[in-house]
N, CA, C and O atoms as a MOPAC input file, in Angstrom:
PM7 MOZYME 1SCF
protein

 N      0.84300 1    -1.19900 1     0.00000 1
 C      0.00000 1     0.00000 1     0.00000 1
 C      0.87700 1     1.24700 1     0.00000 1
 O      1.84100 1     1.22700 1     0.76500 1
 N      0.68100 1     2.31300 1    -0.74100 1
 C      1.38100 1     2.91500 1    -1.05100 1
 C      0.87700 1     4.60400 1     0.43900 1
 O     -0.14900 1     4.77800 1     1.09700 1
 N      2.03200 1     5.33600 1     0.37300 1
 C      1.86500 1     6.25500 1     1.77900 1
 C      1.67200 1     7.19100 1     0.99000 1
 O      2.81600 1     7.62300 1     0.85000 1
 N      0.80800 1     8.01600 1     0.17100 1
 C     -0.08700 1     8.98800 1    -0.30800 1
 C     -1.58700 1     8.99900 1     0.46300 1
 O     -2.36100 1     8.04400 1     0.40000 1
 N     -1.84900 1    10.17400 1     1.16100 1
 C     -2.70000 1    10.73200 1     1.14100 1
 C     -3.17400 1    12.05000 1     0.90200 1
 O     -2.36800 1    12.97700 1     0.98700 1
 N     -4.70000 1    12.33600 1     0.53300 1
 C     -4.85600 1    13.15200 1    -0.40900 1
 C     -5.71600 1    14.23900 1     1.46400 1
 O     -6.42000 1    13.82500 1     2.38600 1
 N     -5.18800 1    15.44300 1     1.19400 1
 C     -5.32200 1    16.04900 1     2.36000 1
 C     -6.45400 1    17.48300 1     1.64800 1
 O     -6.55000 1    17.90600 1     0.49600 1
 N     -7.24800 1    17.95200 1     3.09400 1
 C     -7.93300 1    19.41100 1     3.06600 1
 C     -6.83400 1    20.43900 1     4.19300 1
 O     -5.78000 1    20.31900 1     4.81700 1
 N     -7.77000 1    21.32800 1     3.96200 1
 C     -7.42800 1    22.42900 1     4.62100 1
 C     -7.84600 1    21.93000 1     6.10500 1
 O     -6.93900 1    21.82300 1     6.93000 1
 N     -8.90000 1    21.68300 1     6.40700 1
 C     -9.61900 1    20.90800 1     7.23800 1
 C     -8.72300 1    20.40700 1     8.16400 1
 O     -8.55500 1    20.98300 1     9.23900 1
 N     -7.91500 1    19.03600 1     7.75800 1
 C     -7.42200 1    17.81800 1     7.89100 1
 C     -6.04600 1    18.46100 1     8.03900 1
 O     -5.49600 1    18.20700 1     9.11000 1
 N     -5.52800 1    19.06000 1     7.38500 1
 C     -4.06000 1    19.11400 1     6.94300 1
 C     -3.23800 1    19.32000 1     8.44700 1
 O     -2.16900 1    18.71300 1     8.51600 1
 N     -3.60200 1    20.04000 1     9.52700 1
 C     -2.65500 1    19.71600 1    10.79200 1
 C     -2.57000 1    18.26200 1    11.47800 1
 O     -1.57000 1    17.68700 1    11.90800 1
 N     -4.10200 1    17.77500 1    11.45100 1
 C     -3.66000 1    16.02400 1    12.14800 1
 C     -2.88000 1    15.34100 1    10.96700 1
 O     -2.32200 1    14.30700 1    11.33600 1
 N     -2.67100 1    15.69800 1     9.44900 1
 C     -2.34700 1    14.41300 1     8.37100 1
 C     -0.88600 1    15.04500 1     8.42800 1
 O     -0.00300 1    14.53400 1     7.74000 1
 N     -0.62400 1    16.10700 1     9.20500 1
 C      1.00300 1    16.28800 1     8.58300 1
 C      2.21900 1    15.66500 1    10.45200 1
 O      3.39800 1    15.33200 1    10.57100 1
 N      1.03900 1    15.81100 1    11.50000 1
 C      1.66400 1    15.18000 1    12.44700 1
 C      1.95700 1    13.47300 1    12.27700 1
 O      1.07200 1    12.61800 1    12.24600 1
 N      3.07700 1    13.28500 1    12.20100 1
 C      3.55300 1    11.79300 1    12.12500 1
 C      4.51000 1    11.30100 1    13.25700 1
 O      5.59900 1    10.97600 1    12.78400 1
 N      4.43400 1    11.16000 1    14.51000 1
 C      5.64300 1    10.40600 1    15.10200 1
 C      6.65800 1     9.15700 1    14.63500 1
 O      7.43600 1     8.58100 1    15.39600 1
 N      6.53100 1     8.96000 1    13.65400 1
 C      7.30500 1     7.87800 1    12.92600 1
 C      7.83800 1     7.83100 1    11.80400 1
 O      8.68600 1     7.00800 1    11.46000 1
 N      7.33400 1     8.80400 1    11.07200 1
 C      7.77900 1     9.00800 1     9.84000 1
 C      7.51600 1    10.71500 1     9.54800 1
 O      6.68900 1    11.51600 1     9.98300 1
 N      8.86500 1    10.83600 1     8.41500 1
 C      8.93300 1    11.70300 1     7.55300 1
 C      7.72300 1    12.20700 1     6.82500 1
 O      7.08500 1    11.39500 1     6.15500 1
 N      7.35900 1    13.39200 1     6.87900 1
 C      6.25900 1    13.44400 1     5.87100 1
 C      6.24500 1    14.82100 1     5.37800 1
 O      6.49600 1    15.87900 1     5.95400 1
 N      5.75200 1    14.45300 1     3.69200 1
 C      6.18000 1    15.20400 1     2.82800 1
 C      5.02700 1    15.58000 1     2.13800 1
 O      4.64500 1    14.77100 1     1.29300 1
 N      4.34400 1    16.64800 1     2.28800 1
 C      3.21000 1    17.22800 1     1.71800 1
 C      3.67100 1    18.24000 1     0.18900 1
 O      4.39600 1    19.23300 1     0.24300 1
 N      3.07200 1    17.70700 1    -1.04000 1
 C      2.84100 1    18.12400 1    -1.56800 1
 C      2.12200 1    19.00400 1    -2.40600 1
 O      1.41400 1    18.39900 1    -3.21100 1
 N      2.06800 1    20.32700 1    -2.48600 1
 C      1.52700 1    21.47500 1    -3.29600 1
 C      0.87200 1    21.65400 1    -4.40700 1
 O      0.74100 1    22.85700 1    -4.63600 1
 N      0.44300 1    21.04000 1    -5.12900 1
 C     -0.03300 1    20.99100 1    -6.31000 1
 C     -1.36200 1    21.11900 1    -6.98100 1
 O     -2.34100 1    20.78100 1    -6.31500 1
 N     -1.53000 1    21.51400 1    -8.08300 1
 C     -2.89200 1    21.66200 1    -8.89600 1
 C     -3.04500 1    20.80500 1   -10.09600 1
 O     -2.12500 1    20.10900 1   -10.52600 1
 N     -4.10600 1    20.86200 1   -10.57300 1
 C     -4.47000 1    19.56200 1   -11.84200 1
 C     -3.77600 1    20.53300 1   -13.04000 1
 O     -2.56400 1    20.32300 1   -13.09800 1
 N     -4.09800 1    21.22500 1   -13.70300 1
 C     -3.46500 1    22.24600 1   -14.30100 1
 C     -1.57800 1    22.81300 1   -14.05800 1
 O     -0.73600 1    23.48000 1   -14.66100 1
 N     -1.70300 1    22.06900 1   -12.85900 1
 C     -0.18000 1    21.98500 1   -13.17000 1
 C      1.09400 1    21.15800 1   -14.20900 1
 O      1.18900 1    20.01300 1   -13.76700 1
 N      1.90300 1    21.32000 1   -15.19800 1
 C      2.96000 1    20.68400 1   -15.77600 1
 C      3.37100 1    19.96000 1   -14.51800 1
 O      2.57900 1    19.09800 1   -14.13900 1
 N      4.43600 1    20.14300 1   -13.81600 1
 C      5.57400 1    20.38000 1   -13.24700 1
 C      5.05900 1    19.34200 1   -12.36900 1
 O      5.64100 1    18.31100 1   -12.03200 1
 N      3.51300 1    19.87100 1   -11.93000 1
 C      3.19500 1    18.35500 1   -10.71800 1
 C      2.94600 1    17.20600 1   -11.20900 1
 O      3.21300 1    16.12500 1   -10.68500 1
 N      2.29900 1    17.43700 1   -12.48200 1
 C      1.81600 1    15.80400 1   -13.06400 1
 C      3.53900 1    15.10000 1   -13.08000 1
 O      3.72800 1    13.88900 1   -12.96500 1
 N      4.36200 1    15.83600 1   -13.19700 1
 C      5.52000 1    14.81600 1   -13.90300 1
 C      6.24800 1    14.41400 1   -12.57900 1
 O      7.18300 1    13.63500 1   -12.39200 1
 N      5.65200 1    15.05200 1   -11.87300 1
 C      6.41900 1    14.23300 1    -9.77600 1
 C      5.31700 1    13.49700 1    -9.75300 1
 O      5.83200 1    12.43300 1    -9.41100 1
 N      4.22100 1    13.27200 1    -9.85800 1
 C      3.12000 1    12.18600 1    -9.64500 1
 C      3.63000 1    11.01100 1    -9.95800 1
 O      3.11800 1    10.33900 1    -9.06300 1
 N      4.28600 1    10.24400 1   -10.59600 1
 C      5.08900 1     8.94000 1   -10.41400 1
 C      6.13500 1     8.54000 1    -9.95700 1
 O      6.23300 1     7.31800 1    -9.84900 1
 N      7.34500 1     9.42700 1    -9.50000 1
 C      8.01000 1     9.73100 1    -8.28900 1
 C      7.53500 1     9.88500 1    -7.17000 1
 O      8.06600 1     9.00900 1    -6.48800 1
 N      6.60500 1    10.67400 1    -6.31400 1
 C      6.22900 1    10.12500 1    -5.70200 1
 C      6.02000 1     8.94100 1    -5.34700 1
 O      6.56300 1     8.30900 1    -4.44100 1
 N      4.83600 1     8.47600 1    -6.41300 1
 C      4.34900 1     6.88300 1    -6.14900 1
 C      5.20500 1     6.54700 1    -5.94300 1
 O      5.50300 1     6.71200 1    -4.76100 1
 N      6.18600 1     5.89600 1    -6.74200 1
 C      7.46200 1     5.35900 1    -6.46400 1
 C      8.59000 1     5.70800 1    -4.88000 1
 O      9.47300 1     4.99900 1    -4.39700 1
 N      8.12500 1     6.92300 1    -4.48500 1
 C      9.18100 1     7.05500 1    -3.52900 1
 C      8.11200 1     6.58100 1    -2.36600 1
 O      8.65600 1     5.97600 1    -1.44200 1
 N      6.76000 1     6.74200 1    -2.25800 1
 C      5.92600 1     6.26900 1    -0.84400 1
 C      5.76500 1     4.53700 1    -0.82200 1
 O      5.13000 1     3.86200 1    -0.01200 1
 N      6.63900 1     4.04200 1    -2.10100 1
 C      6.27300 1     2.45500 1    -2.21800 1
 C      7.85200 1     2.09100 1    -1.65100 1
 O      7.85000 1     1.10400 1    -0.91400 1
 N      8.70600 1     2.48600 1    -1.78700 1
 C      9.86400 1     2.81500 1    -1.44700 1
 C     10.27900 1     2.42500 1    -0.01700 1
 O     11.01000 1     1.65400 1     0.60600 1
 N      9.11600 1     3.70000 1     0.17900 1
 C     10.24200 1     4.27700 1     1.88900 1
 C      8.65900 1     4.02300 1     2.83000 1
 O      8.50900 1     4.78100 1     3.78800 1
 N      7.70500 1     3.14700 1     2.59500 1
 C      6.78400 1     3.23600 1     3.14800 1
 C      6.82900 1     3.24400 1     4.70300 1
 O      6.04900 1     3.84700 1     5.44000 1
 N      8.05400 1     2.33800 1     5.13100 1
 C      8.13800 1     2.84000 1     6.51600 1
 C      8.66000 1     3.80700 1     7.23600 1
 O      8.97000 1     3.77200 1     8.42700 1
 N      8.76600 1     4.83900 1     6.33900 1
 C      9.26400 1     6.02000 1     6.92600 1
 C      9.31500 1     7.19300 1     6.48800 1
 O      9.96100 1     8.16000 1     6.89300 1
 N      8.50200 1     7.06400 1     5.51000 1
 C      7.91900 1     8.44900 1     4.08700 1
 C      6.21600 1     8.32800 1     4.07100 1
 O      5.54200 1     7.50800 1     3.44800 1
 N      5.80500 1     9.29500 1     4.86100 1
 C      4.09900 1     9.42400 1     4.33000 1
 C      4.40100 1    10.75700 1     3.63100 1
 O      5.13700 1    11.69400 1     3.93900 1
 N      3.33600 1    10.45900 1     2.26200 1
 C      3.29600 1    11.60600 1     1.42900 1
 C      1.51600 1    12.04000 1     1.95300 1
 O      0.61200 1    11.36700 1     2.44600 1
 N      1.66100 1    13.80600 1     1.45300 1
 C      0.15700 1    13.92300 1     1.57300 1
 C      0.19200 1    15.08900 1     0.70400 1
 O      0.91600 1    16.04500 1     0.98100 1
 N     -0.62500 1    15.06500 1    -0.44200 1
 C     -0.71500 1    15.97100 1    -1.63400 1
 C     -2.26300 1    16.75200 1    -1.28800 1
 O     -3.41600 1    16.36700 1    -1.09700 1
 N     -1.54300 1    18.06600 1    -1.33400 1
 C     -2.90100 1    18.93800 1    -1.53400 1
 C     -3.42700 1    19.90900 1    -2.47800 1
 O     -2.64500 1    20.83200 1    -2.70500 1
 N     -4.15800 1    19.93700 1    -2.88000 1
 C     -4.64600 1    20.22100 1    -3.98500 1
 C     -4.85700 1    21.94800 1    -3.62800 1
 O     -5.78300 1    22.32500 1    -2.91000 1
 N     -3.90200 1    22.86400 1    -4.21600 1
 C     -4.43300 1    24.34500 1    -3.90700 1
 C     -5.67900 1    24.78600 1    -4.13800 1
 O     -6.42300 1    25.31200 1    -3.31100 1
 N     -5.96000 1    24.50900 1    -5.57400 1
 C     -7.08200 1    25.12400 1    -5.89900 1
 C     -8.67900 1    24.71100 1    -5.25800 1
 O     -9.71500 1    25.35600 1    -5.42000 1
 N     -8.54500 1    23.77400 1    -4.69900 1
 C     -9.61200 1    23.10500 1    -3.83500 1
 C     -9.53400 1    23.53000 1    -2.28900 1
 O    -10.51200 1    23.73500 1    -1.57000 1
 N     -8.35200 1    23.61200 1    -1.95800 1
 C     -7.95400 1    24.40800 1    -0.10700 1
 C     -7.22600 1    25.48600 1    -0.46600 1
 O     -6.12300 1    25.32700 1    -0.98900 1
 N     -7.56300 1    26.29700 1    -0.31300 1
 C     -6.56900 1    27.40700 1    -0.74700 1
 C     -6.14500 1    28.19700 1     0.65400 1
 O     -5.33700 1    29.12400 1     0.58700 1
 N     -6.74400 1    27.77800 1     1.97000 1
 C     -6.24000 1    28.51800 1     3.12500 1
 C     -4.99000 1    27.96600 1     3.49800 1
 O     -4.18000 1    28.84900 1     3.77900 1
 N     -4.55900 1    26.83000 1     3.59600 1
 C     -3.03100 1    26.20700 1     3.88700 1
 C     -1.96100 1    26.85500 1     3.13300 1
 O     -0.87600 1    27.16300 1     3.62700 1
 N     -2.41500 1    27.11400 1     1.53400 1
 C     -1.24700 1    27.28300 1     1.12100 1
 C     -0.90300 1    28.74700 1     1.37300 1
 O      0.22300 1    29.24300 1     1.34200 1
 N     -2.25700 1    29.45700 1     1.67100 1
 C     -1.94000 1    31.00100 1     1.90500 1
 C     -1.20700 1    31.43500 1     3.37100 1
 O     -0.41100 1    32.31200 1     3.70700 1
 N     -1.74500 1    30.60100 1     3.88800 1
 C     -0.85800 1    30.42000 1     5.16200 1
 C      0.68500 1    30.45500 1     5.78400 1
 O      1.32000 1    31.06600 1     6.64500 1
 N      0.91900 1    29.19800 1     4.59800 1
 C      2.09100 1    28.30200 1     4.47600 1
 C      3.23300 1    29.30200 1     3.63500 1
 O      4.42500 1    29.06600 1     3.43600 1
 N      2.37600 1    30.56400 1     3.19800 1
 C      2.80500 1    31.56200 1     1.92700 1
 C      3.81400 1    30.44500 1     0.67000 1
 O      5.02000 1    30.40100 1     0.42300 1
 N      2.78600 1    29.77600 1     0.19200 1
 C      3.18400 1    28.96300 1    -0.74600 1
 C      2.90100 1    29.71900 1    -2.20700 1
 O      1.76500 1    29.84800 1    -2.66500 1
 N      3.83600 1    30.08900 1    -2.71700 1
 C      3.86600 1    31.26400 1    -4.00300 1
 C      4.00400 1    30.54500 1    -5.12000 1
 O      3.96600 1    31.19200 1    -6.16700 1
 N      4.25800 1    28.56900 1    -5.24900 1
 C      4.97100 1    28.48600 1    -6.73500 1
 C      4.51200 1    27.14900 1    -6.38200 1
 O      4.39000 1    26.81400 1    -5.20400 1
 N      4.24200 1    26.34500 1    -7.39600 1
 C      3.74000 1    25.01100 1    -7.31000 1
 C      4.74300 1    24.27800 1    -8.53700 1
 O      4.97800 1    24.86600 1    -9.59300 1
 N      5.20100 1    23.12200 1    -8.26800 1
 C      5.24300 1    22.50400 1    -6.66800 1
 C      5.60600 1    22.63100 1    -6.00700 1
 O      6.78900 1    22.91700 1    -6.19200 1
 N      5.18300 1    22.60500 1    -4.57600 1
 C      6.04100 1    23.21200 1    -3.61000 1
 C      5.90700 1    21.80900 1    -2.59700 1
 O      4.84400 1    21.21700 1    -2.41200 1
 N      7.01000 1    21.48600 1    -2.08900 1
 C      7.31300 1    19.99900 1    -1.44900 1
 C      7.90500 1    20.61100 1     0.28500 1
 O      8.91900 1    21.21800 1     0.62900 1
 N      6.81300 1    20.13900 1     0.98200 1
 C      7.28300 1    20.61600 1     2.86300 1
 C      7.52200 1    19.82000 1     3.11900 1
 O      6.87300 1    19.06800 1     2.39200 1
 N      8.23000 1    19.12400 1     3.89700 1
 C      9.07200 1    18.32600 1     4.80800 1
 C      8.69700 1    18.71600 1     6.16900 1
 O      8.79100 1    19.84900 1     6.64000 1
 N      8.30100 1    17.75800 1     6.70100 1
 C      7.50400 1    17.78200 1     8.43200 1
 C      8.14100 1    16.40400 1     8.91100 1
 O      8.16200 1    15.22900 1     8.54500 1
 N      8.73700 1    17.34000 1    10.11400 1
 C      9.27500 1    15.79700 1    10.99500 1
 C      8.20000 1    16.17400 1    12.46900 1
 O      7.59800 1    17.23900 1    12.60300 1
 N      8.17400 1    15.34900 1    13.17700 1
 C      7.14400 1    15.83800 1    13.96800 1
 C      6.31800 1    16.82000 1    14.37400 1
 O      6.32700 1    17.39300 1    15.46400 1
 N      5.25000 1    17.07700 1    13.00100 1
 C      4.04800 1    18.20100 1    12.73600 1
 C      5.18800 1    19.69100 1    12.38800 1
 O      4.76500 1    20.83500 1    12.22100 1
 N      6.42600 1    19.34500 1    12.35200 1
 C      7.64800 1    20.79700 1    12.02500 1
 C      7.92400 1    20.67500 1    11.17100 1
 O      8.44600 1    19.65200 1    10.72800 1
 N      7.59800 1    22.05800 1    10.35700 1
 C      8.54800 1    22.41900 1     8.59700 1
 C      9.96100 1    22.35800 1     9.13900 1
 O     10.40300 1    22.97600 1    10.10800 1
 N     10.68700 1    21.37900 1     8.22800 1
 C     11.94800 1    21.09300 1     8.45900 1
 C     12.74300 1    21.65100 1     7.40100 1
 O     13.86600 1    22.13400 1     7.54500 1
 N     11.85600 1    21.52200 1     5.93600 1
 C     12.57200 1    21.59500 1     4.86600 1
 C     11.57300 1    22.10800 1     4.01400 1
 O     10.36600 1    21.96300 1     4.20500 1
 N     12.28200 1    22.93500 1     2.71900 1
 C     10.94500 1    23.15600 1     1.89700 1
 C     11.55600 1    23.19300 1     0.53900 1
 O     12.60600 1    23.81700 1     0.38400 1
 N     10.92900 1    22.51300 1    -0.56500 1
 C     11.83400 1    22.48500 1    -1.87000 1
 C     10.58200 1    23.15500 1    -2.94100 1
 O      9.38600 1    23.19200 1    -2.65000 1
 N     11.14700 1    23.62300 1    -4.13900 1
 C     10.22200 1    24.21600 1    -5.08900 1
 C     10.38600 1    23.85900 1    -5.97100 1
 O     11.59700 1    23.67200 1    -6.08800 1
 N      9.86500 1    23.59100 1    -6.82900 1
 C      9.67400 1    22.60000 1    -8.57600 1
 C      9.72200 1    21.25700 1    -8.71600 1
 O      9.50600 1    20.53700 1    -7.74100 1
 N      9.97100 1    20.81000 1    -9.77700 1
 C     10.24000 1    19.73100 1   -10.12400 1
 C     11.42900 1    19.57800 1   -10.04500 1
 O     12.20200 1    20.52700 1   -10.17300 1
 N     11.84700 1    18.28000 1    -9.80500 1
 C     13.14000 1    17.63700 1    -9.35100 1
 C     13.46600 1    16.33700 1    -9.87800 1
 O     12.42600 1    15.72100 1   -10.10900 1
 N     14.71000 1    15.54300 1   -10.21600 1
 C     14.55900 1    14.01800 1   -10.20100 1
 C     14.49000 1    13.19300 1    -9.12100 1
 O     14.95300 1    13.71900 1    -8.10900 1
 N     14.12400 1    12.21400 1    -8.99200 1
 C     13.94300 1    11.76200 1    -7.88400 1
 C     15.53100 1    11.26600 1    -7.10900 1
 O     15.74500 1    11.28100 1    -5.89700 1
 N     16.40700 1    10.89000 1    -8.07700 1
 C     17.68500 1    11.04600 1    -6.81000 1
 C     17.69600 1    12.20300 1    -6.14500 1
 O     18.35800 1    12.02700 1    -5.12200 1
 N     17.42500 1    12.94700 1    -6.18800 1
 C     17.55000 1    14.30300 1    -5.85900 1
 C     16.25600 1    14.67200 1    -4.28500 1
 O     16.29900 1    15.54000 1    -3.41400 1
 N     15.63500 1    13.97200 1    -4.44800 1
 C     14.36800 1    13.89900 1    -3.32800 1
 C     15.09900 1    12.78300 1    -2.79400 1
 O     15.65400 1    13.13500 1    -1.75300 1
 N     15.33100 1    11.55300 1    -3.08600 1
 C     15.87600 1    10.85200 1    -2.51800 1
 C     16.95300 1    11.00200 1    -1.30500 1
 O     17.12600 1    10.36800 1    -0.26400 1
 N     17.61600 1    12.14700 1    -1.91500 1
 C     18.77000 1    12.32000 1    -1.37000 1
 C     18.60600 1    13.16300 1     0.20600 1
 O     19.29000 1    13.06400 1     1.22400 1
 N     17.34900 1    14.04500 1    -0.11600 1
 C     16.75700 1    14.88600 1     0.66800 1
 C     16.11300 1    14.26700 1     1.78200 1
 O     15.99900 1    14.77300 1     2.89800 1
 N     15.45000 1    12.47800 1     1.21100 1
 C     14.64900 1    12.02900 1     2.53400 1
 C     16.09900 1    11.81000 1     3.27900 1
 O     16.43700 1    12.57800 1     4.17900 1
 N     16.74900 1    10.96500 1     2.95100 1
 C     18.15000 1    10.45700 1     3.35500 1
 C     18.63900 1    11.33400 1     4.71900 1
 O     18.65900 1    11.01000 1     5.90600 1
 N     19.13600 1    12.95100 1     3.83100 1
 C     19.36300 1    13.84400 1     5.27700 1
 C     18.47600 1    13.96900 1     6.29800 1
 O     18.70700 1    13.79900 1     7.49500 1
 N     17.00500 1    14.40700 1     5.55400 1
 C     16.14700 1    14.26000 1     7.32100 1
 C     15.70600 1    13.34200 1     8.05000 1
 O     15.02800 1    13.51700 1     9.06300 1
 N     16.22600 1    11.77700 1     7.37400 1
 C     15.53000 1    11.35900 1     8.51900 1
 C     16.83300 1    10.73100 1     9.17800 1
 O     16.76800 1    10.19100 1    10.28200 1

C-alpha cells in the first residue's frame, strides 16, 4: 500500500503530524505541468520508503487557506515535516535522486 494521502485544509494539521515518519506534503494543482511529472516519483518514492515516508498531496485550488498560510507562491512546492515541524521546503520539479537524497538527510 502505497503512503499517499490526499489532504484538506480541514485535515491538513492532524495528516502532517507523524511520530514515525517523515512526511512530505505536496503542493499541487491539476493544471499543473511540473506536478503531473512528480506524480510517479512520488508513487514510487511512498512504495519505497513506506516505513518512513508518508506523502500527503494537496490540492491548492480546492484548499486554498493552507497554502496562503504556508505563503506557498509556486507550485510545486514539497514541505518536509518531521514531527508536525517544517523542516525543509523544496520548489519545482526535481529528479527523484535528488528527493531521494533529501529524505536520506532528514531522517
Amino acid at each position: 500500500m502505497s503512503g499517499i494521502i490526499n489532504t484538506t485544509d480541514a485535515n491538513f494539521e492532524n495528516d502532517i503530524k507523524d511520530p514515525k515518519k517523515l512526511v512530505i506534503v505536496d503542493m499541487w494543482a491539476e493544471w499543473c505541468g511540473p506536478c503531473k511529472m512528480m506524480e510517479p516519483i512520488l508513487k514510487e518514492i511512498s512504495e519505497e520508503h513506506q516505513d518512513t515516508v508518508k506523502i500527503v498531496k494537496l490540492n491548492i485550488d480546492q484548499n486554498q487557506q493552507t497554502p496562503l498560510k504556508l505563503k506557498v507562491m509556486n507550485i510545486p512546492t514539497f514541505i518536509f515535516y518531521k514531527n508536525g515541524k517544517e523542516v525543509e521546503r523544496i520548489v519545482g520539479a526535481f529528479p527523484k535522486k535528488h528527493f531521494v537524497k533529501k529524505i536520506e538527510e532528514l531522517l
